[in-house]
N, C-alpha and C positions, 0 to 999 in steps of 0.2 A: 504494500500500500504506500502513496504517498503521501509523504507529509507535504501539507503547502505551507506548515509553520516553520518548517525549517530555515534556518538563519543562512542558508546558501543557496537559497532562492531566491530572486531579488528582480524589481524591473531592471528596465534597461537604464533608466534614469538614476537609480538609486545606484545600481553598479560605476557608471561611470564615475556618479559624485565621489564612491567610495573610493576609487582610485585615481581621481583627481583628471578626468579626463571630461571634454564637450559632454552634452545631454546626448546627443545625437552619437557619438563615439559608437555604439554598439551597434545600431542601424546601417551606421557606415563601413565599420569592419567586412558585415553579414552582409552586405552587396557587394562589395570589391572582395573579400578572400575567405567566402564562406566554409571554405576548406581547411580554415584554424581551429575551427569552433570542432572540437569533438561529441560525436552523434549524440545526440539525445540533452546537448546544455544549453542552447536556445531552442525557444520554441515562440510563436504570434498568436497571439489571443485574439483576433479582431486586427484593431491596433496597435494593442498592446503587445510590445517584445519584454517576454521572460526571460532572464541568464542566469546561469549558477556560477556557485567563486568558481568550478571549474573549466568553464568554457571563459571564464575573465582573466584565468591564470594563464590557460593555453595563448590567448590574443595577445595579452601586454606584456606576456613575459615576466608579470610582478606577481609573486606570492603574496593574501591574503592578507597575511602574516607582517607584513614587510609597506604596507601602504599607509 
């Protein structure tokens, strides 16, 4: 089952903030190099872009941990 409370689910917006990057940063990634994001760690609700830390750790190269 999953959890949607999980603290490594996150919009697209929230992720970026967390890592200091544009709003739009994960939008733009997922159209230019959709091929970073590892299966299953973005997904679009509607409008809405979902990202986990680990499709945000694969793209920026910065651990979680370290932002």
């Amino acid at each position: 089952m999953i959890n949607l409370n999980d603290e490594n689910i996150m919009s697209s917006k929230e992720a970026a903030k967390l890592w200091g990057k544009a709003d739009d940063y994960v939008r733009q990634m997922l159209k230019k190099y959709p091929q970073k994001f590892p299966e299953g760690s973005v997904r679009k609700f509607g409008r809405q872009l979902v990202v986990t830390t680990e499709g945000m750790e694969a793209v920026t190269g910065v651990k979680k941990d370290e932002v």
